[in-house]
C-alpha positions in Angstrom: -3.0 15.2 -3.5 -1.1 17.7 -1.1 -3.1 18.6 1.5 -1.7 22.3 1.8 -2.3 23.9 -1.9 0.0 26.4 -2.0 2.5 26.5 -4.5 5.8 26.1 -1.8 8.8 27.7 -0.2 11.0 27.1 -3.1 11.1 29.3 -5.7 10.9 27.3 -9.9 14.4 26.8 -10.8 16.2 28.6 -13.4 20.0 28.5 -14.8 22.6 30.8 -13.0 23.5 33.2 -14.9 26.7 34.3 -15.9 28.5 37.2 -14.7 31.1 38.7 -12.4 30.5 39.1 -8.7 31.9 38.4 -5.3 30.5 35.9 -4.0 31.7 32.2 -5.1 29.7 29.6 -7.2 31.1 26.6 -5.6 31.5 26.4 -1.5 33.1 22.9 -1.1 32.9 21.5 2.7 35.8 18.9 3.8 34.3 17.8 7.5 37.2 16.6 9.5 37.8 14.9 12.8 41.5 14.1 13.5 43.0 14.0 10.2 46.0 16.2 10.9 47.9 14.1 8.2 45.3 14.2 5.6 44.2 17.7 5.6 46.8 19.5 3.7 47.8 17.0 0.9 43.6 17.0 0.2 43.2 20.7 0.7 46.2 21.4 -2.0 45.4 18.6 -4.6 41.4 20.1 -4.5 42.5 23.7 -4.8 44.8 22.8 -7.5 42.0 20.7 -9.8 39.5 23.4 -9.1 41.9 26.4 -10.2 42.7 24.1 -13.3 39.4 22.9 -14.3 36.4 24.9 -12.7 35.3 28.2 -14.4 33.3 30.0 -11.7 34.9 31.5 -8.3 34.8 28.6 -5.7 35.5 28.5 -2.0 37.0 25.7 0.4 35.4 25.6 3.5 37.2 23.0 6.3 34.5 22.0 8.9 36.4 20.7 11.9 34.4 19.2 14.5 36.1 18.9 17.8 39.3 17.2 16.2 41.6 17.0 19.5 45.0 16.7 17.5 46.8 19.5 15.3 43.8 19.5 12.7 42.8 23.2 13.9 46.2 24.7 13.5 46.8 22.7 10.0 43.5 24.2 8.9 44.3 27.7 9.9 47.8 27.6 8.5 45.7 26.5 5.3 43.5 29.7 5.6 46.5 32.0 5.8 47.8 30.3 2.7 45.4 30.3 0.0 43.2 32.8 -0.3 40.2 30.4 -1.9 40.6 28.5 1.9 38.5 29.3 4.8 38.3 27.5 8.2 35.3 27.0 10.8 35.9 24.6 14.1 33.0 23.2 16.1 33.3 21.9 19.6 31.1 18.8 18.9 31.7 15.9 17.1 29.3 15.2 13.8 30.1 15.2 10.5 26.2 16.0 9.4 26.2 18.4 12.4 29.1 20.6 10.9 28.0 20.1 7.4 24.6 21.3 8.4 26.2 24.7 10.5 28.3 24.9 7.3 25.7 24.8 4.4 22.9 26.7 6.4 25.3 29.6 6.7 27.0 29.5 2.8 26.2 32.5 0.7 27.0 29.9 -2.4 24.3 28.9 -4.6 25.6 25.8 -4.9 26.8 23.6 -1.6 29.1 20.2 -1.8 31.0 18.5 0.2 33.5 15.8 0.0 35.5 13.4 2.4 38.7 13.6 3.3 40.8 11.4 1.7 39.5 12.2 -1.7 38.6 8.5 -2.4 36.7 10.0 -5.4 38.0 11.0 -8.1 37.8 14.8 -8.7 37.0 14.6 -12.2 33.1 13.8 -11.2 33.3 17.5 -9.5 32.4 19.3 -12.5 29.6 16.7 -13.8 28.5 16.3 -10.1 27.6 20.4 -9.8 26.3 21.3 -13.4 22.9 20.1 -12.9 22.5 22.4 -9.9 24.5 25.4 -12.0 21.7 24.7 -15.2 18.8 24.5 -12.8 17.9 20.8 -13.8 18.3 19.3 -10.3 18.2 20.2 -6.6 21.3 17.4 -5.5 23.4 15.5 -6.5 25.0 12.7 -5.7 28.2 10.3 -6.4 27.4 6.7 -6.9 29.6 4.0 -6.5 27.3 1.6 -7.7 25.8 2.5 -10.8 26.6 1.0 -13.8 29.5 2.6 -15.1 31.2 3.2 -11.8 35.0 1.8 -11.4 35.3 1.0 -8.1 38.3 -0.6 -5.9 37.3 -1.8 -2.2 37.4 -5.0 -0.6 34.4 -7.5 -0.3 33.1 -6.8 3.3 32.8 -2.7 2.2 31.1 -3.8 -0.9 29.0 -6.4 0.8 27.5 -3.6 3.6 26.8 -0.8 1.1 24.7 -2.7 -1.5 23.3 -4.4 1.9 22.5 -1.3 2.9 21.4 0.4 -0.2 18.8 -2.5 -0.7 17.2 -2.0 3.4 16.8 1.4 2.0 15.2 0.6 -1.1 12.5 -2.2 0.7 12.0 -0.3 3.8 11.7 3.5 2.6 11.2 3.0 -1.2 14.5 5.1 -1.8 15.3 5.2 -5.6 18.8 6.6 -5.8 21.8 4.0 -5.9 24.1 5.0 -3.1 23.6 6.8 0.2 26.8 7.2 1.7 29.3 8.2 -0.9 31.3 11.1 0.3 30.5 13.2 -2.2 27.3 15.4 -2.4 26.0 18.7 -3.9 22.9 20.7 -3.4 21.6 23.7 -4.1 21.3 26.6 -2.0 17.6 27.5 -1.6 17.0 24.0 -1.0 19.5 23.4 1.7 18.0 26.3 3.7 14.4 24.8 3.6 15.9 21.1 4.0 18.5 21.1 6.6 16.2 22.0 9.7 14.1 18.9 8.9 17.1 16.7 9.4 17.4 15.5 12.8 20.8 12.9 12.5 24.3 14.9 13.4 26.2 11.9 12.5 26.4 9.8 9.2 23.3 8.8 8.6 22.9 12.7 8.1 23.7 11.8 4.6 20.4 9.4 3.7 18.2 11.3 5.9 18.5 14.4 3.9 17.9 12.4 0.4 15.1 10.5 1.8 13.6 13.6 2.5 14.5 15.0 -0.5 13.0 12.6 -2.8 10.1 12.1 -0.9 9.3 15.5 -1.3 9.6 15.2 -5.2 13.0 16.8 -5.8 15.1 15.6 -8.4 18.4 14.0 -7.2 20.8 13.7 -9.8 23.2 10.9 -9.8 26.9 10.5 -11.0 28.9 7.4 -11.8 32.3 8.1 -9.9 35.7 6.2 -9.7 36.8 5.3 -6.1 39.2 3.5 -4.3 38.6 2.2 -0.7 41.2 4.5 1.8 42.8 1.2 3.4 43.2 3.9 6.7 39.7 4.8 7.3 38.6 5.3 10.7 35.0 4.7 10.3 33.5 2.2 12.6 31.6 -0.1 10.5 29.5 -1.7 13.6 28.6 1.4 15.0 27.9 3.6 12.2 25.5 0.5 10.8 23.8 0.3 14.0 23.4 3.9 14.2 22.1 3.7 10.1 19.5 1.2 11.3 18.2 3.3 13.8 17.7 6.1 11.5 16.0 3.9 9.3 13.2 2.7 11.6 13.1 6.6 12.9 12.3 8.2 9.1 10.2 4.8 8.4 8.0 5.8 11.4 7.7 9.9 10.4 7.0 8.9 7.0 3.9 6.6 7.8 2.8 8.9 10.3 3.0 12.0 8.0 4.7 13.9 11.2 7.2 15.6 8.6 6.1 19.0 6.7 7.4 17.6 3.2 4.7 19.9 0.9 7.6 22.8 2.9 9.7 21.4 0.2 7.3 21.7 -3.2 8.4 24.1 -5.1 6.9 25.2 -8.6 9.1 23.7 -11.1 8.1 25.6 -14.1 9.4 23.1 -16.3 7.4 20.1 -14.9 5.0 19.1 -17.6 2.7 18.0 -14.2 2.4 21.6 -13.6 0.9 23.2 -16.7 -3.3 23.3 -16.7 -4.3 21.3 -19.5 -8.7 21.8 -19.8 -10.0 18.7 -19.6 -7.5 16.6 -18.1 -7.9 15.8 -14.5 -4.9 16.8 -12.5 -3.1 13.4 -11.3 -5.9 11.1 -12.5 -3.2 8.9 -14.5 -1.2 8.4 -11.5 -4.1 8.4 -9.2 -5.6 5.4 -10.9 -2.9 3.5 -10.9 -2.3 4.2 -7.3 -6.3 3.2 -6.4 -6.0 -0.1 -8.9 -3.1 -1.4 -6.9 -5.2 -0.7 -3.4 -8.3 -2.1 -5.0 -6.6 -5.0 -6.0 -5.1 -5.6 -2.9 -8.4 -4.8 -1.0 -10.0 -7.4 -2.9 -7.7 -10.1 -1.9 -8.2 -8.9 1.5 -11.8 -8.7 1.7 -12.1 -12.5 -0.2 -9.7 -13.6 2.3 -11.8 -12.6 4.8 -14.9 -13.6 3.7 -13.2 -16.9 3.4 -12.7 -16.9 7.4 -16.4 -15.1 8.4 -18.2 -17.9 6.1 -17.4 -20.5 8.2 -19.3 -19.4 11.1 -21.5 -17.5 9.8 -23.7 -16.8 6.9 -23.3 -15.2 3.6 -24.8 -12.0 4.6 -22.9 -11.3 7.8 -20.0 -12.9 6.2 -20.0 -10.3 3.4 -21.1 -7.8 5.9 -18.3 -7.8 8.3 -15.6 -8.8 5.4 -16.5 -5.5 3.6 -16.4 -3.1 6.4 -12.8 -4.5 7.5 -11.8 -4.0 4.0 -13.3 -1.2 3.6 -11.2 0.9 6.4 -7.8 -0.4 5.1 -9.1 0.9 1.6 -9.8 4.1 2.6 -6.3 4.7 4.9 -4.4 3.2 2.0 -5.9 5.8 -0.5 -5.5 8.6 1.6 -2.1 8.0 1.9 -0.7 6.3 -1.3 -3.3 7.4 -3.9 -4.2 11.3 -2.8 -1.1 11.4 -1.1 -3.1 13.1 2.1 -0.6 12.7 4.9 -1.0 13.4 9.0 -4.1 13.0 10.7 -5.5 16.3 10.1 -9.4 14.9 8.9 -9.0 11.1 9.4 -11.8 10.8 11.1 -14.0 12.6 8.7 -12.1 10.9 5.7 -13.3 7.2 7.6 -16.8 8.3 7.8 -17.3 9.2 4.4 -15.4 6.1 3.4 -18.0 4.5 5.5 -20.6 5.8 3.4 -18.7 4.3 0.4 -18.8 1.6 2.4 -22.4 1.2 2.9 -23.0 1.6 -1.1 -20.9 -0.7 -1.6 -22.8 -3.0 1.4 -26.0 -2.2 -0.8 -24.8 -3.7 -4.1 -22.8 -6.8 -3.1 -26.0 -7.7 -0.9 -28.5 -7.0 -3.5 -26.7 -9.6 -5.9 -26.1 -12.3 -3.2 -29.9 -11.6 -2.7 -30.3 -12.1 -6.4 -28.1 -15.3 -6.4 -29.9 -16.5 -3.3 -33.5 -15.9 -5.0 -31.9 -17.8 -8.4 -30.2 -20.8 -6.5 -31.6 -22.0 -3.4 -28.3 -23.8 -2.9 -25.6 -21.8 -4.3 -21.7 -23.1 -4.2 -19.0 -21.3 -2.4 -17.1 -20.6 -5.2 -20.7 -19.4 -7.5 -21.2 -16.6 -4.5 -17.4 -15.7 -4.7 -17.9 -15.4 -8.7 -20.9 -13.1 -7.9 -19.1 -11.2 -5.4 -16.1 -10.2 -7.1 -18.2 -8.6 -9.9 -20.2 -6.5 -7.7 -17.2 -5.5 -6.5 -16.0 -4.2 -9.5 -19.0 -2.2 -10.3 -18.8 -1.0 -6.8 -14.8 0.1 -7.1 -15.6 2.4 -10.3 -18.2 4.0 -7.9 -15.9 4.2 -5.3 -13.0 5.7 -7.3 -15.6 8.4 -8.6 -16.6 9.1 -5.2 -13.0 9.2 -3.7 -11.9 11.6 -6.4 -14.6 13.6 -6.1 -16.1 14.1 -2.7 -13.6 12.3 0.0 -10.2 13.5 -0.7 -11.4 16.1 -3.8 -8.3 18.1 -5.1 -9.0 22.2 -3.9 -6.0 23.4 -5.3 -7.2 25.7 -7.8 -10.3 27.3 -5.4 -7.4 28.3 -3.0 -5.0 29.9 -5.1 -7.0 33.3 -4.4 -7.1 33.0 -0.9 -5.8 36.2 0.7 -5.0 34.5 4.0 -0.8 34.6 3.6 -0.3 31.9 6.2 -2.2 29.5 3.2 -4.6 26.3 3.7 -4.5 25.1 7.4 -2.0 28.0 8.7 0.6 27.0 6.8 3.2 29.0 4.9 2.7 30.4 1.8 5.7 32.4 0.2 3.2 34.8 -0.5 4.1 36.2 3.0 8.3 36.1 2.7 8.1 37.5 6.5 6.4 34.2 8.4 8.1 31.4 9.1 6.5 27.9 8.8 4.9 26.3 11.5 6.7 22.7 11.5 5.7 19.9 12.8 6.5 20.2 16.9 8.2 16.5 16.5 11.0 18.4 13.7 10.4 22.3 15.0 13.9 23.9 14.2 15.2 25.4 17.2 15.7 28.8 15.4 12.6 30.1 13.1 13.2 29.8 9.4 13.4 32.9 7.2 13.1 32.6 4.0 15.4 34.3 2.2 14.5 35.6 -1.2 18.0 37.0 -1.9 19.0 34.0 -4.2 15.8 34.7 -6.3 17.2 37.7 -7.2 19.4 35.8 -9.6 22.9 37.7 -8.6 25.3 37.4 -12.1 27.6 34.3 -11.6 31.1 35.5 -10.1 34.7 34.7 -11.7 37.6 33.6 -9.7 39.1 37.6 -8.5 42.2 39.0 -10.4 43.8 40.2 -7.2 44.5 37.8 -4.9 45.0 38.7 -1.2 48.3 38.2 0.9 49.0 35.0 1.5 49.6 36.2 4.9 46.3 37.5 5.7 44.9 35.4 8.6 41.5 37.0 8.5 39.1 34.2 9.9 36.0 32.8 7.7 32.9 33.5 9.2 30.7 33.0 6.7 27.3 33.4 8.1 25.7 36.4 6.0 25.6 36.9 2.7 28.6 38.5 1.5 27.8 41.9 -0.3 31.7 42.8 -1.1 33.2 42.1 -3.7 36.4 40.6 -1.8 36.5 38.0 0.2 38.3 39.2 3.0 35.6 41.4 3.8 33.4 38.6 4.3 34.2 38.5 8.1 31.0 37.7 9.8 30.0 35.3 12.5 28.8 31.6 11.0 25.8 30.9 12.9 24.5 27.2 13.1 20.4 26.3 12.1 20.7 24.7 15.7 22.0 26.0 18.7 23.0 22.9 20.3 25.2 22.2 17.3 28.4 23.9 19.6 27.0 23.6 23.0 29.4 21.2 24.6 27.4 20.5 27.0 24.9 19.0 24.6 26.2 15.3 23.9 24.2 14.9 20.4 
């Protein structure tokens, strides 16, 4: 259960559709540090596949953060070439830091970005950006180790990514098969409301954002790509897995705390059968009962266990007594996070009270059958009182479901779609209001407030490639940081701002 009930930032999504207009489909980002040798045989061989084989207009964006050799004048001498080419240089070092300015800036509906030496192959391009294009996923990602992948690499790479891929899927529950292949997509509207919760500049940028992304609910579509390990990579494998690590214990901790705004990122997906109002169907009781049997199950083990250690200094009554109420906090936190998903703090206190109240039912009918036993038996065995016990305890879990469901953590979803207060449940944003910008958690606050923009829902025709290409000798800089309302390119002069300001302070050291 969300605990804010509006319907989200992000508006359902829907298939572009097709037209002609100036703005490209596709902005693909190369981020580059030092790779003066690199730059224009990967810049030619992408513009060339793209030309060949992509049917929308499509832009080429080089990121270069703070590369000291001739990458900046290799990347302008690019720009002046090919008019499909632009060029942006940050004074700080990052590839999710330039990726971030990049993407937050894009007037593209559709964002991607892909390393360097083009370990990929291209052909995944096409199948990697559909599912944004038809409105069936939010990202995408390429996966070197899914099934069908054909992958070349030697076995220390090989032995650190599915190392790493499994501490991601037994420490943050991540689902998707690989984190850190160089070659992403996302969509637009999502990257705006997305970015400014990702803290990490570097590369752990990459699992941040899909952690977030899944945890939220979006769907992250995945590709089965061909690589081939770049023998001449200058990643630092110690460093960058230490860095990983550290990422890992800082999401793990924001997760359990609740500190990040995920319900920023529900959106009404229209084509979600969980979304429609069926009468007489509870919403979320299926996966809500499966969520409170696995607690209760656990709970029990817990409370018997415990039981087990009170009985043998005490007797049956305080032994239940005290085993119950330990029990019975950890059942309550555990169902307010993982059953009705009610996340931060906002009401623990009240949530543990009336859990304490469950509690005390509870007390009532696991002492009233040890009473009974005790009347029966003068002399009952240990494991006679745990036999009694455990079905009073499942008459008292159906009664504690009930209760949960309906007065703890009840579901007010559907009294508060009429309230007229824009800023939503608890002061948060509602995109009734498209003027307020949410109120994020201070921990995550994005150093520049969020607008939402509610251009893209305006569902602009989907441009071709131009007819009339410009001079190859025009050396206008990209900019990017507006929408672009021209229908050429080289019009689209202004200033790319970053989501952070400290993303090109040099002084900044992040």
């Amino acid at each position: 259960m969300r605990t804010d009930s509006s319907p989200g930032t992000l508006p359902a999504r829907e298939h572009l559709p097709a037209g002609d207009a100036g703005t490209p489909v596709l902005d693909v980002v190369i981020p580059v540090y030092n790779e003066e040798k690199d730059l224009q045989p990967c810049v030619l061989r992408l513009h060339e596949h793209l030309k060949r084989t992509f049917p929308y207009a499509f832009r080429i964006t080089i990121a270069d953060n703070a590369s000291t050799d001739t990458t900046p004048l290799v990347s302008v001498r690019l720009e002046a070439e090919i008019p499909e080419v632009r060029s942006f240089r940050l004074e700080q070092k990052g590839r999710g830091r330039a990726l971030r300015t990049v993407w937050s800036a894009s007037d593209a509906p559709v964002l991607a970005y892909m390393d360097v030496d083009l370990s990929t192959d291209l052909n995944a391009l096409l199948p990697l950006v559909a599912p944004l294009i038809s409105g069936h996923s939010d990202l995408a990602i390429g996966s070197r180790l899914a099934r069908t992948s054909r992958v070349v690499r030697g076995p220390k790479r090989e032995f650190i990514s599915r190392a790493y891929n499994l501490i991601l899927r037994g420490s943050l529950q991540a689902r998707f098969s690989d984190a850190q292949c160089g070659f992403k997509a996302i969509r637009r509207e999502v990257a705006q409301v997305l970015l400014p919760l990702v803290e990490d500049t570097g590369w752990f940028f990459d699992t941040e954002m899909l952690v977030l992304a899944e945890r939220a609910g979006l769907r992250i579509h995945e590709v089965p790509v061909d690589w081939v390990d770049d023998p001449n990579s200058t990643v630092h494998i110690v460093k960058t897995a230490t860095d990983d690590l550290k990422g890992v214990l800082r999401i793990g901790k924001a997760l359990a705390t609740g500190s990040l705004p995920l319900d920023r990122l529900a959106r009404p997906f229209g084509d979600d059968p969980r979304d429609r109002e069926l009468p007489n169907v509870p919403k979320g009781l299926a996966r809500q009962l499966v969520g409170f049997c696995v607690v209760g199950g656990l709970s029990t083990l817990f409370y018997l266990l415990l039981y087990s250690v009170f009985r043998q200094f005490s007797g049956s009554q305080i032994a239940n007594a005290l085993a119950l109420l330990v029990s019975a906090i950890a059942n309550t936190a555990a169902n307010r996070r993982l059953t009705f998903g009610v996340r931060g703090r906002g009401g623990a206190v009240r949530h543990q009270a009336q859990g304490l109240v469950v509690f005390g039912i509870g007390l009532a009918l696991t002492s009233g059958s040890l009473a009974a036993l005790n009347a029966a038996t003068s002399n009952p065995s240990h494991s006679t009182e745990l036999a009694v016990l455990i079905a009073a305890n499942l008459a008292a879990t159906v009664l504690r479901f009930l209760l949960f469901r309906a007065w703890v953590f009840p579901d007010r979803s559907d009294s508060s779609r009429t309230d007229p207060d824009p800023l939503g449940a608890h002061g948060r944003f509602s995109p009734t209001c498209s003027t307020a910008a949410p109120q994020y958690d201070q921990q995550y606050q994005p150093r520049q407030p969020y607008q939402q923009d509610q251009s893209y829902q305006q569902r602009q025709p989907l441009p071709q490639r131009r007819t009339a290409p410009q001079s190859p000798y025009d050396t206008d800089p990209f900019r990017a940081g507006e929408a672009a309302d021209s229908t050429i390119w080289r019009d689209a002069t202004m200033p790319l701002q970053p989501v952070r300001p400290q993303d090109t302070d040099p002084r900044n050291p992040r």
